[in-house]
mmCIF file of the C-alpha atoms, coordinates in Angstrom:
data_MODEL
# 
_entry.id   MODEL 
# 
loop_
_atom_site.group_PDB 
_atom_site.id 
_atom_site.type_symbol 
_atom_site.label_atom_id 
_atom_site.label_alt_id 
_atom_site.label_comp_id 
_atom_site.label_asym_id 
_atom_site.label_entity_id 
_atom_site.label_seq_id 
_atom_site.pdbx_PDB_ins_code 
_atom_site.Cartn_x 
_atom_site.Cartn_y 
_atom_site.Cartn_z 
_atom_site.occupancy 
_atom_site.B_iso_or_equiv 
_atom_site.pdbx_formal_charge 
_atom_site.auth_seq_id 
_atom_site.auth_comp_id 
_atom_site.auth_asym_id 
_atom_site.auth_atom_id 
_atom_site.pdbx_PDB_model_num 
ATOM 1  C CA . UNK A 1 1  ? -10.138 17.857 -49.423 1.00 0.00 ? 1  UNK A CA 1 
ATOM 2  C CA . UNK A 1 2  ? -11.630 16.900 -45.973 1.00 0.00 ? 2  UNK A CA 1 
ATOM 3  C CA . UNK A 1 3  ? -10.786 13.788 -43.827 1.00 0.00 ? 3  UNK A CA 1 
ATOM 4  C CA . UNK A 1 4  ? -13.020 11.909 -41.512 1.00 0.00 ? 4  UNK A CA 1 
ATOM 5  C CA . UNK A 1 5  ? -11.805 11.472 -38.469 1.00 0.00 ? 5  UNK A CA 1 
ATOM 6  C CA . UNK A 1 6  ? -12.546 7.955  -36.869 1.00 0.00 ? 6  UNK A CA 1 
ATOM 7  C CA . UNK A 1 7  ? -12.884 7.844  -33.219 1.00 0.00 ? 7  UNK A CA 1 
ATOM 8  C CA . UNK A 1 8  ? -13.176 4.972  -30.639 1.00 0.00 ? 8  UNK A CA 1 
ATOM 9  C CA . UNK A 1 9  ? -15.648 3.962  -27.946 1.00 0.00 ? 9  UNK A CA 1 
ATOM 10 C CA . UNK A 1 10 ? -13.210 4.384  -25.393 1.00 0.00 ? 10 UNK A CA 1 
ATOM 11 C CA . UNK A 1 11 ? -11.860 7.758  -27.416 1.00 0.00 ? 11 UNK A CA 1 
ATOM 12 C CA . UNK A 1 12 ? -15.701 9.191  -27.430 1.00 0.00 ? 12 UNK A CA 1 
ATOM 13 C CA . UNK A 1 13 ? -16.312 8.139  -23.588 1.00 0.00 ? 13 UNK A CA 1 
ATOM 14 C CA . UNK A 1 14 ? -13.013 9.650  -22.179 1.00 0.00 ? 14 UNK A CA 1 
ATOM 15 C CA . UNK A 1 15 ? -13.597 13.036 -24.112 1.00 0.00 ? 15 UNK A CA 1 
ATOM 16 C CA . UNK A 1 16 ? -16.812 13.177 -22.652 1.00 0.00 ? 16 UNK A CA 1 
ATOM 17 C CA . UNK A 1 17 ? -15.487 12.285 -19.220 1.00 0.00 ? 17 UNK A CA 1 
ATOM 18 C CA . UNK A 1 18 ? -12.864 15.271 -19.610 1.00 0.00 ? 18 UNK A CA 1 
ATOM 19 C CA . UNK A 1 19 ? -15.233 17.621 -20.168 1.00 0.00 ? 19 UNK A CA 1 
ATOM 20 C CA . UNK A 1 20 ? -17.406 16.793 -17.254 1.00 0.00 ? 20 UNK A CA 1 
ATOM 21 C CA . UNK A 1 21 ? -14.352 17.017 -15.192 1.00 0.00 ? 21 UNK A CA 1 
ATOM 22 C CA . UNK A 1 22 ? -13.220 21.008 -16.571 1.00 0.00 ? 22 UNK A CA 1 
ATOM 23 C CA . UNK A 1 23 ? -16.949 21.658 -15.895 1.00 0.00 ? 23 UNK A CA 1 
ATOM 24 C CA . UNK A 1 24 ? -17.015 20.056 -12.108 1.00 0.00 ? 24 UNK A CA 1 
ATOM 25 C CA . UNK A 1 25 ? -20.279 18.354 -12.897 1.00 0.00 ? 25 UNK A CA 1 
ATOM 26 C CA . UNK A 1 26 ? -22.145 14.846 -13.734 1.00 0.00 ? 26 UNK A CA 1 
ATOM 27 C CA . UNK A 1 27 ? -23.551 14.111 -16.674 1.00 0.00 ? 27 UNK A CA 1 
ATOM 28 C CA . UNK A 1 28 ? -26.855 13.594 -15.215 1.00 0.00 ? 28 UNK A CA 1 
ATOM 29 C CA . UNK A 1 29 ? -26.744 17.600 -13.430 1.00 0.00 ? 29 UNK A CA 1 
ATOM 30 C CA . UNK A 1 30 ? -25.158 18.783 -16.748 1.00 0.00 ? 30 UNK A CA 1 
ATOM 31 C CA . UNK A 1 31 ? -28.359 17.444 -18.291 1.00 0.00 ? 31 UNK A CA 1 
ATOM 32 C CA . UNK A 1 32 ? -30.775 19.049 -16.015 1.00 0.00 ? 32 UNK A CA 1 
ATOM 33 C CA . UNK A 1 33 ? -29.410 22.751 -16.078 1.00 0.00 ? 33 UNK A CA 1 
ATOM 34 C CA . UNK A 1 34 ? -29.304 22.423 -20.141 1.00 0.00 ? 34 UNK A CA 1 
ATOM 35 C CA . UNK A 1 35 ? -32.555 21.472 -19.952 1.00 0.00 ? 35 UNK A CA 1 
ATOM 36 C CA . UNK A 1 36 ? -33.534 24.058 -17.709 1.00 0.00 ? 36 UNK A CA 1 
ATOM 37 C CA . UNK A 1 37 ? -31.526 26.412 -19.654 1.00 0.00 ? 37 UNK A CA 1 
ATOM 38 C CA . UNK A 1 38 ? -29.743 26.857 -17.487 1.00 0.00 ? 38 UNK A CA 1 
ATOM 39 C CA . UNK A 1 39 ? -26.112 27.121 -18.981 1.00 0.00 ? 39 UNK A CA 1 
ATOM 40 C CA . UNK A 1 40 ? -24.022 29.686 -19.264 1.00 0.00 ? 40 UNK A CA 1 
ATOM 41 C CA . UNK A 1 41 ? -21.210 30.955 -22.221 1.00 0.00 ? 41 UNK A CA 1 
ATOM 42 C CA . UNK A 1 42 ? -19.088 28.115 -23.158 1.00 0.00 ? 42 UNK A CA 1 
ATOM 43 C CA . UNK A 1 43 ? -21.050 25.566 -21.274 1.00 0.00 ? 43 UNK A CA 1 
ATOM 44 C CA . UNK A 1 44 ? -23.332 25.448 -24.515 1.00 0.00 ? 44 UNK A CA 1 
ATOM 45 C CA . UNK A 1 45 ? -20.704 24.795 -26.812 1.00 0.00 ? 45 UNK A CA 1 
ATOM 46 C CA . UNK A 1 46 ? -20.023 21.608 -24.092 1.00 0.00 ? 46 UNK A CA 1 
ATOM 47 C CA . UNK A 1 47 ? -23.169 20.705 -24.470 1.00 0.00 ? 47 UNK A CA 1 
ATOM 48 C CA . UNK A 1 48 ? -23.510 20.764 -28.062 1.00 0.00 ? 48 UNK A CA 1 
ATOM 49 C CA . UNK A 1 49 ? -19.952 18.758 -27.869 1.00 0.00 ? 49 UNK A CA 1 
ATOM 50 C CA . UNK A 1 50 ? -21.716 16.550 -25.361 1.00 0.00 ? 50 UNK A CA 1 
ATOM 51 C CA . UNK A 1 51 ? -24.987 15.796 -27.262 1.00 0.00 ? 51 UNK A CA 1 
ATOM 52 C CA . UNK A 1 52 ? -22.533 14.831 -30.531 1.00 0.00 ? 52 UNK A CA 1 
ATOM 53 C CA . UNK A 1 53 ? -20.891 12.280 -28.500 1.00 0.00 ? 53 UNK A CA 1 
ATOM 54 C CA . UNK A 1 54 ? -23.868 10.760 -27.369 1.00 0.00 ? 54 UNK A CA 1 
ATOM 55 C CA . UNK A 1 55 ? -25.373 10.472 -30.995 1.00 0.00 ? 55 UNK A CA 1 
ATOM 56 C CA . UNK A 1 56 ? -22.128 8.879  -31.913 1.00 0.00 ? 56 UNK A CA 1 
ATOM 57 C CA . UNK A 1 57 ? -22.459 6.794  -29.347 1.00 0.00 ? 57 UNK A CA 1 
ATOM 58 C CA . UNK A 1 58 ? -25.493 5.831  -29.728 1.00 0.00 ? 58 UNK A CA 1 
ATOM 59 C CA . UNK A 1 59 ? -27.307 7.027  -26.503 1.00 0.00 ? 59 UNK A CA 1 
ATOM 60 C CA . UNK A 1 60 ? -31.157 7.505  -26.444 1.00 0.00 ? 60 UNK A CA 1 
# 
């Protein structure tokens, strides 16, 4: 059996700040070098991370 896990607005936003801060970067730079393709090893597995927040969020 599975269990959802419910997270917060606040929860969401400060796990996304957190990983901004391990990766010394903005969100807006972090942005441009995925879309450049730019990223490198784990950074794409913070970017996928980063692009599920923002869904759940409800970013455009």
């Amino acid at each position: 059996m599975t269990h959802a896990v419910e997270l917060t607005r606040d929860q969401l936003l400060q796990r996304r700040e957190h990983i901004l801060e391990r990766l010394d970067t903005t969100l807006t730079e972090f942005t441009e070098r995925a879309h450049a393709f730019c990223l490198v090893g784990e950074e794409w597995d913070a970017w996928d991370e980063l692009q599920n927040i923002s869904f759940l969020l409800g970013d455009d």
